[in-house]
C-alpha positions, -999 to 999 in steps of 0.1 A, spaced: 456 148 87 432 177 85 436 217 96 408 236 110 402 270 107 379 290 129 359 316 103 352 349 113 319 358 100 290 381 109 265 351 106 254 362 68 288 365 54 326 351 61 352 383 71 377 388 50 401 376 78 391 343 69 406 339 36 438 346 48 435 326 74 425 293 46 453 308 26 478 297 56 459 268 62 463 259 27 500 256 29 502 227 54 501 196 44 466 181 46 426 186 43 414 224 52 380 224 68 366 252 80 341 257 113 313 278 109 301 286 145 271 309 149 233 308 151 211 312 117 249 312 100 239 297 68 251 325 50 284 326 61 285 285 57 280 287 20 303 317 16 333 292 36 320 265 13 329 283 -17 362 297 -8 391 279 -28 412 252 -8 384 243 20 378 211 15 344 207 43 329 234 62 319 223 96 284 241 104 273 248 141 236 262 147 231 274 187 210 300 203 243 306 225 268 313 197 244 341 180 272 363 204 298 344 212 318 344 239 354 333 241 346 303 261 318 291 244 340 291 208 371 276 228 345 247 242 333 247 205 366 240 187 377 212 215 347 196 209 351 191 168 389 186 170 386 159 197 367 136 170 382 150 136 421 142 145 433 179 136 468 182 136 465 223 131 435 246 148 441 279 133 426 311 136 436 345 123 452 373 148 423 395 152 406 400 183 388 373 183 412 347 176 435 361 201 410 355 225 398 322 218 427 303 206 449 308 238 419 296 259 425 266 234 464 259 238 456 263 278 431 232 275 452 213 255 480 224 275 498 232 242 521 263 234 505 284 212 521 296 181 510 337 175 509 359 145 527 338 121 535 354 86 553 323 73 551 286 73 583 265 62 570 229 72 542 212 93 562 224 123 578 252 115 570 287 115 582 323 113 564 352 134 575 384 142 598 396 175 608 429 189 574 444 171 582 435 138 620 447 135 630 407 139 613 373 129 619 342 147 620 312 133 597 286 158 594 248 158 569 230 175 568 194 186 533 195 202 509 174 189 484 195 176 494 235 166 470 263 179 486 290 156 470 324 152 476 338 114 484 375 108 463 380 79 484 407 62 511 384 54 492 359 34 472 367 2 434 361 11 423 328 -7 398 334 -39 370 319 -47 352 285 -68 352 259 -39 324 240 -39 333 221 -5 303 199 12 288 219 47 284 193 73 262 199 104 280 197 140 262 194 168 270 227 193 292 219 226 274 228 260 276 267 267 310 271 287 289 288 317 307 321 329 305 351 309 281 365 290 278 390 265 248 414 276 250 443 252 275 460 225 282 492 213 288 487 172 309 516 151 286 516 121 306 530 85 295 531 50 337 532 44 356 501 39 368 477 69 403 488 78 421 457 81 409 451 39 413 485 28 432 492 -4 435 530 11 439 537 47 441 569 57 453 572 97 453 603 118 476 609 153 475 629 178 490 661 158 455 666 149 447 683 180 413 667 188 388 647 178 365 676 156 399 681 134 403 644 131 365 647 116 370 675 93 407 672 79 404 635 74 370 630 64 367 640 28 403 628 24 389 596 30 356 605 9 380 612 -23 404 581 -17 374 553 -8 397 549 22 396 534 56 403 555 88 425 549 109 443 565 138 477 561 163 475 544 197 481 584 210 450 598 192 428 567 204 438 570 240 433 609 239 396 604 226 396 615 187 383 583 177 373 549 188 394 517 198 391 497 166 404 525 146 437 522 165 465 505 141 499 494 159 514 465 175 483 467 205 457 473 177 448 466 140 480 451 114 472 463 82 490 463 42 470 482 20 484 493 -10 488 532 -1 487 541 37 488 583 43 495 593 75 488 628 91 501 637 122 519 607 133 550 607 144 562 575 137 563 552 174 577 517 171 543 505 182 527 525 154 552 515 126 546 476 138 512 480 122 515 493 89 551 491 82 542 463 53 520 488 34 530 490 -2 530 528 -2 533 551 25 527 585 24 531 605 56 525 645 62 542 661 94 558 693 104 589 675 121 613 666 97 631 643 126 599 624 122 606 582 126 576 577 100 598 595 76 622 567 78 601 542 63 580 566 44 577 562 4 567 599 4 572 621 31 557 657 30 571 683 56 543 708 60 515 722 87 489 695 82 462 719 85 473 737 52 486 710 37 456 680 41 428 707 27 453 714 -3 456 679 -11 420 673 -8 408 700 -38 434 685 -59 421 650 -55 386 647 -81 354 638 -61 342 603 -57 
């Protein structure tokens, strides 16, 4: 029986969230096909086409979905499995599929099955507990699996498909909300839950002008993502979707730096899989030293300049 996946895409192009999510999907037994859902998405169907494993992309055009709203992809996905026998609807655990695919299990009346980072049969899984310090090993007997994939925890799919794009008709709009405006963080740096290098900031920095100007050109000299602690998002330095932590953005990169961070369990639940971590604090009692590869014990507003210079410019 077939799985669907729900791409993320931003109409022209698929996120990168979505090739981890096939990569899941490609572990169950059965057909991947993933659903396309967007208005003038054409792009972002023949990017899903070509991604290795999917075996059909499932193409919606609507005026409705050019921003869609949680109901209106919840309606969407209830409307293709009910004729394509899915056995799996998965989704990756970003915000978007954490607010559409519980809107799914409700209507199915289904448990869902959240931030997975392992798959041992059709109906078995392993997802995190306790912010990460556990994993639980889940079985499910429902007929169909809503599962939401964290995407650090599967290697995201290459490329070479050449699957066939099929056009869906669009369910009715849902009704209810609507989106009437947004507010976009616009960066020439890379996304932060793909980064190779993320550097993160907390609130040791002080404020939000620091923030700018110690972590900046470290992030200019390391082609690195910003990020920051639940602390220094709450007090203003920076915006939501920079926040990484167990209420925020997971993330793996292969070096993570952090300045001024302290170390919360919350925090640590985030990027505790990065394959380096380098953190800078003046507290040697620090928790992040704990799980720190490197751990530098030094006034951050000596020691981030310092490392900057030695770095060579982009």
């Amino acid at each position: 029986m077939p799985i669907l996946v729900l791409a993320e895409h931003d109409h022209a192009s698929c996120r990168s969230a979505t090739r981890h999510a096939v990569a899941a999907a490609s572990k169950l037994p059965g057909d991947v096909h993933v659903l396309v859902a967007g208005h003038d998405a054409g792009g972002a169907a023949k990017e899903a086409a070509a991604i290795a494993g999917v075996a059909k992309v499932l193409h919606v055009d609507a005026a409705h979905l050019a921003q869609p709203t949680a109901e209106n992809l919840a309606a969407q996905i209830l409307a293709v499995a009910a004729t394509g026998g899915y056995t799996h609807l998965v989704a990756p655990a970003t915000g978007t599929g954490k607010n559409v695919m519980p809107r799914v299990a409700a209507k199915l009346d289904v448990a869902q099955l959240s931030d997975i980072t392992g798959i041992e049969s059709a109906d078995t899984f392993v997802r995190p507990i306790y912010a990460g310090n556990a994993f639980a090993t889940v079985q499910s007997k429902d007929a169909v699996k809503v599962i939401t994939v964290r995407t650090t925890a599967f290697e995201a799919a290459g490329s070479g498909g050449s699957a066939a794009v099929e056009p869906v008709a669009a369910a009715a709009p849902a009704g209810g909300a609507k989106v009437t405006g947004q507010e976009l963080t616009k960066s020439e740096r890379p996304e932060l839950t793909g980064a190779r290098v993320v550097v993160s900031g907390g609130r040791g920095l002080g404020n939000g002008e620091n923030y700018r100007k110690l972590l900046e050109p470290l992030a200019d000299r390391l082609n690195a993502a910003l990020g920051a602690s639940r602390a220094a998002v709450d007090a203003g330095y920076v915006p939501n979707d920079y926040q990484v932590g167990q209420t925020g953005k997971i993330v793996a990169p292969d070096l993570y730096v952090a300045v001024g961070i302290s170390g919360a369990i919350q925090h640590l639940a985030g990027m505790k899989d990065s394959k380096v971590i380098v953190a800078i604090n003046k507290d040697p009692e620090a928790p992040i030293f704990q799980i720190a590869d490197y751990g530098l014990v030094g006034d951050l507003f000596d020691v981030v300049p310092q490392l900057v210079d030695a770095l060579p410019p982009r």
